[in-house]
C-alpha positions as CSV (number, residue, x, y, z in Angstrom):
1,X,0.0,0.0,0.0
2,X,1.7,2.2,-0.4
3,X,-0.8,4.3,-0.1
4,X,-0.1,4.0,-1.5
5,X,-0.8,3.3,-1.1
6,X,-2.0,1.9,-3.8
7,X,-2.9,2.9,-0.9
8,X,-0.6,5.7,-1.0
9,X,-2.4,9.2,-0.9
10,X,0.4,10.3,-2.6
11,X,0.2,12.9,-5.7
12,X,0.3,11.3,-9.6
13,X,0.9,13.3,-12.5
14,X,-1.8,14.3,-14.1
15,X,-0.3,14.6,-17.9
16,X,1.3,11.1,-17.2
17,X,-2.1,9.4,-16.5
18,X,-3.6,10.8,-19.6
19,X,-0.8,9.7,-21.7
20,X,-0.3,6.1,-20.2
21,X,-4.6,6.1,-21.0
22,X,-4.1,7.0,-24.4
23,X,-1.9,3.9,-25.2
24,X,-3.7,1.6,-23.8
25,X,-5.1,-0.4,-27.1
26,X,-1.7,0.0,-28.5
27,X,0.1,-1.8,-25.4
28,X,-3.1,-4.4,-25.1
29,X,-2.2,-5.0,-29.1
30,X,1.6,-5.5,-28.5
31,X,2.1,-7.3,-25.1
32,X,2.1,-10.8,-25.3
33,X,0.9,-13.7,-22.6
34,X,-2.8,-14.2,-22.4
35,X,-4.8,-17.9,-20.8
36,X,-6.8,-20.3,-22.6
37,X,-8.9,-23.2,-20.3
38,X,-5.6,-25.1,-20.1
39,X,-3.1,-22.7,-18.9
40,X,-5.8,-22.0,-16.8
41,X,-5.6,-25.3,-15.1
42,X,-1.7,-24.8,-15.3
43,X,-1.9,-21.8,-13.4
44,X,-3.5,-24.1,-10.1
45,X,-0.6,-26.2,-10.5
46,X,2.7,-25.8,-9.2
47,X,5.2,-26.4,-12.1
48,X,5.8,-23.0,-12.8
49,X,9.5,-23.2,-12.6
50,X,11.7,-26.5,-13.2
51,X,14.6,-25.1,-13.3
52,X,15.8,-24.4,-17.0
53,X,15.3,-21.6,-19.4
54,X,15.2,-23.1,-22.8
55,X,17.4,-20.4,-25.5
56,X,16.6,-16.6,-25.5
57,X,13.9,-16.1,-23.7
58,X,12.1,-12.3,-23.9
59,X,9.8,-11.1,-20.8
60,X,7.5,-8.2,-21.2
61,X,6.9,-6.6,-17.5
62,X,4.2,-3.9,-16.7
63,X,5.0,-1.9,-14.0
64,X,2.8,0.9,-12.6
65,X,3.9,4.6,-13.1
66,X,4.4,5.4,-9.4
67,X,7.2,8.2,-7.8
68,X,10.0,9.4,-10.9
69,X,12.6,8.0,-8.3
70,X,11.0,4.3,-8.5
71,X,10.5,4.2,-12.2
72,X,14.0,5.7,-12.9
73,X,15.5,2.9,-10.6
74,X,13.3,-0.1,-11.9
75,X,14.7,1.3,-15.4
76,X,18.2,1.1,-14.6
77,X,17.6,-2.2,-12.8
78,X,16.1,-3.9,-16.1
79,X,19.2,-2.3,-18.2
80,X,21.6,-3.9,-15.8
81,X,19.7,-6.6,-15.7
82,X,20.2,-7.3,-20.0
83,X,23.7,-5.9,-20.2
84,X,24.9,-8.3,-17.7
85,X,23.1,-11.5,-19.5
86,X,22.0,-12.8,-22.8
87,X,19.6,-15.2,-22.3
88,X,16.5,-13.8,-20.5
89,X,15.7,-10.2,-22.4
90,X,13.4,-8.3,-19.9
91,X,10.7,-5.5,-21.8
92,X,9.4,-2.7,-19.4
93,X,6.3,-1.2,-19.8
94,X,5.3,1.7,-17.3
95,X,1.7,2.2,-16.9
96,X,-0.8,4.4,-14.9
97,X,-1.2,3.9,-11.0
98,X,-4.0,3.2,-9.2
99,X,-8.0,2.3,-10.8
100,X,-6.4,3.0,-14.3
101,X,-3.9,0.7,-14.0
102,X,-6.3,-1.6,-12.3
103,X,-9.0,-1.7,-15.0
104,X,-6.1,-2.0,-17.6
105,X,-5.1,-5.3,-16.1
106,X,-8.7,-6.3,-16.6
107,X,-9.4,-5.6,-20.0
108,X,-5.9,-7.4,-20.5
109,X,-6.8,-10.6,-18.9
110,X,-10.2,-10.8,-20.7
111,X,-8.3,-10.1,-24.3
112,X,-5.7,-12.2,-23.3
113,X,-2.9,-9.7,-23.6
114,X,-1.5,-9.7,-20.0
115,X,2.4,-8.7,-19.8
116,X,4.7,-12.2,-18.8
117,X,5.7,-10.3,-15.3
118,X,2.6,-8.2,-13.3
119,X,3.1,-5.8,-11.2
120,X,0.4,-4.9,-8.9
121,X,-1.1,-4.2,-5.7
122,X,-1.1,-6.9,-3.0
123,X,-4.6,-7.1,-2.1
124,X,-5.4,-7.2,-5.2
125,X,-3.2,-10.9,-5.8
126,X,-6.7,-12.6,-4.1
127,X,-8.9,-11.7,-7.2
128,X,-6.1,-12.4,-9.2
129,X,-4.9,-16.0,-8.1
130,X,-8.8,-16.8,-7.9
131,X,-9.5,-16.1,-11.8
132,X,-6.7,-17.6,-13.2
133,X,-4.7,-14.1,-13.9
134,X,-1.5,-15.2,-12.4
135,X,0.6,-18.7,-11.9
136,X,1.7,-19.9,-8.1
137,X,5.0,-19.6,-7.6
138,X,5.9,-22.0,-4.8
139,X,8.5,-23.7,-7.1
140,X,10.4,-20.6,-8.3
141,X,11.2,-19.2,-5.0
142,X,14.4,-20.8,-3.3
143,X,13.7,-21.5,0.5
144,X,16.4,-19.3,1.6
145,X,14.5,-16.9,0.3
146,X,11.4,-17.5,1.3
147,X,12.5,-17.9,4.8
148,X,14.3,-14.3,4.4
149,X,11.3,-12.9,3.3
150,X,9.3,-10.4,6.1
151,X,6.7,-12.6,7.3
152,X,4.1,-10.0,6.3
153,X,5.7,-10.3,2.6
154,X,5.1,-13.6,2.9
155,X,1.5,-13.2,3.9
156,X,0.9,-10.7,1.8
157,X,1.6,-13.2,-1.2
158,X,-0.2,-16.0,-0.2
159,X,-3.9,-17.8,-1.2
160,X,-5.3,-20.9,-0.8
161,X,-2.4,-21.9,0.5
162,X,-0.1,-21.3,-2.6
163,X,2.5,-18.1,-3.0
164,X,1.3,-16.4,-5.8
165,X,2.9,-13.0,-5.4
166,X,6.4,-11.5,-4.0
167,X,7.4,-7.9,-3.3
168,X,10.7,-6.1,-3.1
169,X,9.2,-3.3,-0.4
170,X,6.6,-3.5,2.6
171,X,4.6,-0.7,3.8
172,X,4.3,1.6,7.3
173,X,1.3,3.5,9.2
174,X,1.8,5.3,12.5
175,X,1.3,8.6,14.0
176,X,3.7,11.2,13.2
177,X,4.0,13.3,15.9
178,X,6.5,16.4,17.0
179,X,8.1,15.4,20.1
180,X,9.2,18.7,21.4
181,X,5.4,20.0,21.1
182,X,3.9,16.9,23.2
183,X,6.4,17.3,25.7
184,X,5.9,20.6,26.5
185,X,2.1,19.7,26.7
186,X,3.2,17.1,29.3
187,X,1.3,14.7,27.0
188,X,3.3,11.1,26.8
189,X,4.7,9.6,23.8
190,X,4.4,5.9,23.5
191,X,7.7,4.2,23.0
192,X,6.9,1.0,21.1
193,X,3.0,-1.1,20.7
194,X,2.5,-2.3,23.8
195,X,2.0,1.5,25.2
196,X,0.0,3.2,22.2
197,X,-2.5,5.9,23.0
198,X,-6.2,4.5,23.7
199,X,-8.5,6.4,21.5
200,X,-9.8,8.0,24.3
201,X,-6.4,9.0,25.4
202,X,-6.1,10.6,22.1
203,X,-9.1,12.3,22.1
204,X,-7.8,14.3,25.1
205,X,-4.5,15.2,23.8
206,X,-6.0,16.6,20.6
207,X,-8.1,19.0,23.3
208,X,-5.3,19.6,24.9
209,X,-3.5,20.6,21.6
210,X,-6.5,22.7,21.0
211,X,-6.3,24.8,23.7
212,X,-2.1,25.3,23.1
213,X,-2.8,27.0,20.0
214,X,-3.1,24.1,17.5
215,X,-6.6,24.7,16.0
216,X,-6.3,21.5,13.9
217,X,-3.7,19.2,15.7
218,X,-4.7,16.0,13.7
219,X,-4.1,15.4,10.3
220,X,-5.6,12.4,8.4
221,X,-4.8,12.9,4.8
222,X,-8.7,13.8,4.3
223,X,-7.5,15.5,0.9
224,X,-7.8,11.7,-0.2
225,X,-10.6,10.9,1.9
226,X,-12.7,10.5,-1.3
227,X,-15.2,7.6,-3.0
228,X,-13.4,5.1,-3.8
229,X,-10.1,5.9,-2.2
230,X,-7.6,3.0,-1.5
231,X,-6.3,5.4,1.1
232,X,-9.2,4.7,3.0
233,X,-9.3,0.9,3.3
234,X,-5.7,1.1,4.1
235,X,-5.4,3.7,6.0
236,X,-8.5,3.2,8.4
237,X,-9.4,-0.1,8.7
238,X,-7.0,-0.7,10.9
239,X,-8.9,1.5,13.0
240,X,-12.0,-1.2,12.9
241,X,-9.8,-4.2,13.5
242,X,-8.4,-2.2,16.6
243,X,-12.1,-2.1,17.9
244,X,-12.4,-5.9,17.5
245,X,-14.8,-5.2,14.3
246,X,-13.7,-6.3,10.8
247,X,-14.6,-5.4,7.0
248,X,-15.7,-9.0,6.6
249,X,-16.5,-12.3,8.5
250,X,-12.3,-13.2,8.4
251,X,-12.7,-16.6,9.1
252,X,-15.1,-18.1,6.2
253,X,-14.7,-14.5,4.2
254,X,-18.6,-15.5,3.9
255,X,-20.7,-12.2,4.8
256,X,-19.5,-8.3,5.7
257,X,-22.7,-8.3,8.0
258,X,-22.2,-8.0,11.5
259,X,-19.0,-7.6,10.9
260,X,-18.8,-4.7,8.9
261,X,-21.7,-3.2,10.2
262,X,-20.9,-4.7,13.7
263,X,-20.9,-2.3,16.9
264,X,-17.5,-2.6,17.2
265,X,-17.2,-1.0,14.0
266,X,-19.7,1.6,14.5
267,X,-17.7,2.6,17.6
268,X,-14.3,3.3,16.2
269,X,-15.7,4.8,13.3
270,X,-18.1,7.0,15.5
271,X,-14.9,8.6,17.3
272,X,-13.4,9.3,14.1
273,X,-16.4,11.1,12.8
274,X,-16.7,12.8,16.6
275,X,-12.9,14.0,15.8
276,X,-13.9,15.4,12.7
277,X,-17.1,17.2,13.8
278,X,-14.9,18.6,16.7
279,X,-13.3,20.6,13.8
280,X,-10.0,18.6,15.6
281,X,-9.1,17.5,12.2
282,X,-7.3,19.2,9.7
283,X,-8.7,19.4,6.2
284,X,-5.3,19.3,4.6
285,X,-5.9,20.7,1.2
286,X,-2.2,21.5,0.6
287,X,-1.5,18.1,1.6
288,X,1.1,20.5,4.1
289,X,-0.7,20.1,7.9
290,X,2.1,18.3,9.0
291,X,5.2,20.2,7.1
292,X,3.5,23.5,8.1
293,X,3.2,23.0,11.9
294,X,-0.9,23.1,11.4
295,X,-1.2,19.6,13.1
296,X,0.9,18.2,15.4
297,X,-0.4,14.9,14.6
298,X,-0.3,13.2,11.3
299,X,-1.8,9.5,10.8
300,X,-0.2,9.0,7.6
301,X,2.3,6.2,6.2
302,X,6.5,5.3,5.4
303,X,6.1,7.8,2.3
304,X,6.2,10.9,4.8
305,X,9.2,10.3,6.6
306,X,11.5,12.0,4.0
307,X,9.4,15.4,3.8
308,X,8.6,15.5,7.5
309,X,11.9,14.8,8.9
310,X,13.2,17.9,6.3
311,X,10.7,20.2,7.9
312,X,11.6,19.6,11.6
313,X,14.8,17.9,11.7
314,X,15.7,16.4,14.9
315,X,12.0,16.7,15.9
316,X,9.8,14.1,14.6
317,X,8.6,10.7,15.8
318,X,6.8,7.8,14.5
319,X,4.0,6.0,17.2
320,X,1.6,3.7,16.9
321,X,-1.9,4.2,15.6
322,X,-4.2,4.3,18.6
323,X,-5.6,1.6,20.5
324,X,-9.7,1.5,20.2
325,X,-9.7,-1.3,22.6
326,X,-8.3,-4.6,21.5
327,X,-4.7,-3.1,21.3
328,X,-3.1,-1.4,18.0
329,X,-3.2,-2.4,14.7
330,X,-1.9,-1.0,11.7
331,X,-2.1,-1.7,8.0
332,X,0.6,-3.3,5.6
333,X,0.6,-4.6,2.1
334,X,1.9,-2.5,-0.9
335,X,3.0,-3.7,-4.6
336,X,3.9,-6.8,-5.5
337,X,5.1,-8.7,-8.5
338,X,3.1,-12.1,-9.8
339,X,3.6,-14.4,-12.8
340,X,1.2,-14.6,-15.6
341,X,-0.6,-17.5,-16.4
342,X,0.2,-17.0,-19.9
343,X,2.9,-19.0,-22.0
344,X,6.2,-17.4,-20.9
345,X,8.5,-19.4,-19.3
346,X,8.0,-19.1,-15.6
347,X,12.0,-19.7,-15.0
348,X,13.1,-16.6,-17.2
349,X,10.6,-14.7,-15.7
350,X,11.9,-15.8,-12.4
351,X,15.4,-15.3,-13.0
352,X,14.6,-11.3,-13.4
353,X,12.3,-11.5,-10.5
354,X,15.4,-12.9,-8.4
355,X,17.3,-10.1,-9.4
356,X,15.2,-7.8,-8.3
357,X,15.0,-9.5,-5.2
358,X,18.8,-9.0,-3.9
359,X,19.5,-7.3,-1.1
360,X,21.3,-4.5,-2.6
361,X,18.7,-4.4,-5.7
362,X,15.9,-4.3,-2.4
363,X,17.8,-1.9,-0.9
364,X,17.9,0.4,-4.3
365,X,14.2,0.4,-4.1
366,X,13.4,1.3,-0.6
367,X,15.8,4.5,-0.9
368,X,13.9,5.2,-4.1
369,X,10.3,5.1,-2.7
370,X,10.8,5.1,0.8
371,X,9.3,1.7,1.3
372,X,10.2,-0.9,3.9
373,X,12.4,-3.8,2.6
374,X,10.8,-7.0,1.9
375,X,13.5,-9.1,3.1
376,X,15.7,-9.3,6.6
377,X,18.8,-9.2,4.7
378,X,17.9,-5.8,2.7
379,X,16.6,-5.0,6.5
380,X,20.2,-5.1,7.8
381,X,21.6,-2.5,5.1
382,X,19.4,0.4,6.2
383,X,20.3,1.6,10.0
384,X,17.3,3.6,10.0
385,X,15.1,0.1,11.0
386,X,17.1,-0.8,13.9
387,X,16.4,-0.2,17.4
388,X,16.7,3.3,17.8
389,X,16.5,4.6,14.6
390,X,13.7,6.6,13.1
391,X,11.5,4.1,11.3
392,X,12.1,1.4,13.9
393,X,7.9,1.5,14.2
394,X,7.7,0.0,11.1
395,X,9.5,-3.2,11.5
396,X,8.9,-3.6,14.5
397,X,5.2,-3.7,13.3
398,X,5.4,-6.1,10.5
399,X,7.5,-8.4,12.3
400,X,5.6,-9.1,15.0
401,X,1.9,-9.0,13.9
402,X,0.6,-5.8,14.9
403,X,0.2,-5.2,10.9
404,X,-2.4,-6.8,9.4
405,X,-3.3,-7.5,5.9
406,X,-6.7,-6.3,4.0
407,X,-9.1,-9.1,3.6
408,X,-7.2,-12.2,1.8
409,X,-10.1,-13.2,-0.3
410,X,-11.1,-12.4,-4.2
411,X,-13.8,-10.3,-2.9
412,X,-11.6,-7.6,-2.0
413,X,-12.2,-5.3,-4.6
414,X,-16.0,-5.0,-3.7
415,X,-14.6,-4.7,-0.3
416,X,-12.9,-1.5,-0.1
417,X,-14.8,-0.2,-2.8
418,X,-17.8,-0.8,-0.1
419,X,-15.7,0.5,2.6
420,X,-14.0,3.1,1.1
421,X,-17.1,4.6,-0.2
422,X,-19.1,4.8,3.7
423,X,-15.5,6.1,5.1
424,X,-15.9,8.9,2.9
425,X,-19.6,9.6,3.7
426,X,-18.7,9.7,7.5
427,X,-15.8,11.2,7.6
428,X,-17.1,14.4,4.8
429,X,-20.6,14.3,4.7
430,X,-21.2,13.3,8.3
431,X,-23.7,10.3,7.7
432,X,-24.9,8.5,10.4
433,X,-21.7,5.8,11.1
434,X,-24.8,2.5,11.6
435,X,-26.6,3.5,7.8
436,X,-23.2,4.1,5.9
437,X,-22.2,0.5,7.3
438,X,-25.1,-1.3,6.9
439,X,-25.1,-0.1,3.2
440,X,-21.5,-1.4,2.4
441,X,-22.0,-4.7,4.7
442,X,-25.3,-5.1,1.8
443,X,-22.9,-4.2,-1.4
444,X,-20.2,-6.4,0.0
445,X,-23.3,-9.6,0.5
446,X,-24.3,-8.5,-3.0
447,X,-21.0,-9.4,-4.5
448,X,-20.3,-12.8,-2.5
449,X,-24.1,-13.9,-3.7
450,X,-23.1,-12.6,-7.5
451,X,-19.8,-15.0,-7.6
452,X,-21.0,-18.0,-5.2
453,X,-19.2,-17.0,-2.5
454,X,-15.9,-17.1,-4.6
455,X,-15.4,-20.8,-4.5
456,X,-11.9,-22.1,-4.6
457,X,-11.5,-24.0,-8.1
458,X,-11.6,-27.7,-7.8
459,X,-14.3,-26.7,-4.7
């Protein structure tokens, strides 16, 4: 997510989304790959990879057109990549982010003209695996690898018990929050996530902020607060979960209602929406609260660290997202990279893929988008993750279980479509928290009735 994320929040360029649009039926006419009913059963096997790559072998990739600093590096990567080999010849295609790039996928899938190597967001590898878009990987990736994978990478990437997805970065959420400011409030700051702020606990400190001067000490990124928003599944559901609610049943992934709609969720939501009508939070339309000492409080993700830290050096710290009474929890998940279930050979593709997966290839990638490396190894090159350092938080987080994924089930995207649109309604137009639930928990019901309950094949 990063929200990203995905999920990110974070600003595209305009011009660039128009132009990746208008090539879209020339890129669907010249990218190769596609699934017939028999690569379709392939892709439930596991023989992906056995180990050889027969002559030349050419790979087209789509990758998503995210910050200039992570496109320029996956560039260089993929030239290094063919100048240093002959056999495996790797094609990169850069696309639009976000529902663009999402919808491009589809109309890909359907033609049969997905790219060899996919590039995507991970909650989206659910909807993926289930339809047949993409080929398990189980037998490509080495087990020292896999066990150097974060777990929440690993996670991330698995369905129905198969690995069907990898990433090179991870994700972070916390509170940003000026130290010097909170202690000259006498307000605490928690020092890891057994001691995060109760909600309640945060409610007070944003009235204490209030009356030092701070007329909107919280920011929440509601610039992105919108319909439709990945910003607001990822961002906020953790929020939910914290309250001991969920955005679907997460056991059978079998009905949103009463779980959804539940009263735990209508709690958390409800002091959310209290914030807001409390004029506490800010409504960030410079996307510059934080930067510009408006709020002293920013719930916001890894992608801020850079920008934040440059505005108060010395002065900023990362805690974790409040406690709404079943202790913290925070979000995780960002892009990730799946095989095709087309008729490229699954070890050429993996042989780029495990390039990309060094450590010091990792480590290229988290410097240029600020995300948290996917493996422990890459984890060890950047000083900033250790104990001590600024972005410990995040780590610390996905290591031991305080970040939890978005709903590992193909009906995710009428999930936080669902969710993301009733977020929006309370947070902006202030509708009453139980109606804007119910609603979704009905949309989400509506989609597991339309697909059967998304049956796994061979069910």
């Amino acid at each position: 997510m990063k929200a990203s994320p995905s999920s990110s929040g974070v600003r595209r360029s305009r011009r660039a989304l128009v132009a990746g649009l208008s090539m879209v039926a020339l890129l669907l006419a010249g990218c190769g790959g596609g699934s017939d009913d028999s690569k379709s059963d392939r892709a439930h096997g596991d023989t992906t990879c056995d180990g050889r790559v027969e002559g030349t072998a050419h790979v087209t990739v789509w990758f998503h057109s995210g910050p200039s600093g992570e496109v320029a590096t996956l560039q260089q990567q993929v030239k290094e990549f063919n100048r240093a080999q002959r056999q495996v010849r790797v094609e990169l295609v850069n696309l639009p982010e976000n529902r663009p790039y999402t919808d491009l996928v589809d109309s890909a899938a359907a033609s049969g003209d997905l790219p060899d190597l996919l590039d995507f967001d991970g909650p989206n590898l659910y909807s993926y695996a289930w339809s047949g878009k993409l080929k398990p990987i189980d037998s490509c990736v080495p087990e020292n690898l896999r066990e150097d994978l974060l777990p929440s990478i690993r996670r991330q990437g698995t369905y129905a018990g198969r690995l069907w997805g990898i990433g090179t970065f991870d994700s972070g959420l916390g509170l940003y929050v000026r130290p010097s400011v909170l202690k000259k409030a006498g307000i605490r700051i928690p020092q890891g996530t057994a001691d995060a702020w109760t909600a309640d606990e945060l409610t007070g400190i944003l009235a204490e902020l209030r009356e030092r001067g701070y007329r909107t000490p919280l920011d929440v990124g509601l610039l992105f607060v919108k319909p439709g928003e990945e910003w607001n599944t990822y961002g906020f559901a953790p929020a939910v979960w914290s309250a001991g609610g969920d955005l679907i049943d997460p056991h059978t992934y079998s009905t949103a209602d009463g779980y959804l709609n539940s009263p735990e969720s209508v709690r958390a939501l409800t002091v959310m929406q209290d914030w807001a009508e409390a004029g506490y939070i800010d409504p960030n339309k410079d996307e510059k609260a934080f930067d510009k000492g408006r709020s002293v409080i920013s719930w916001s993700g890894h992608w801020r660290y850079p920008e934040y830290t440059k505005a108060f050096p010395g002065d900023v710290a990362i805690v974790p997202l409040p406690d709404f009474g079943r202790g913290t929890v925070t979000g995780m998940g960002s892009y990730q990279w799946g095989v095709t279930a087309g008729t490229a050979d699954g070890d050429a593709v993996w042989r780029f893929l495990a390039y990309l997966m060094r450590p010091e290839q990792i480590r290229r990638m988290s410097v240029a988008n600020g995300g948290i490396p996917a493996t422990n190894s890459a984890v060890r090159l950047a000083p900033k993750y250790d104990a001590g350092g600024g972005e410990h938080l995040f780590i610390e987080q996905l290591r031991d279980g305080v970040a939890r994924p978005r709903p590992q089930t193909p009906a995710y995207p009428a999930i936080t479509r669902a969710f993301s649109d009733a977020f929006a309604k309370i947070m902006l137009d202030r509708a009453p928290v139980k109606a804007a639930l119910d609603q979704a928990a009905e949309a989400v019901d509506k989609d597991l009735a339309a697909h059967d309950g998304y049956p796994q094949k061979g069910s």
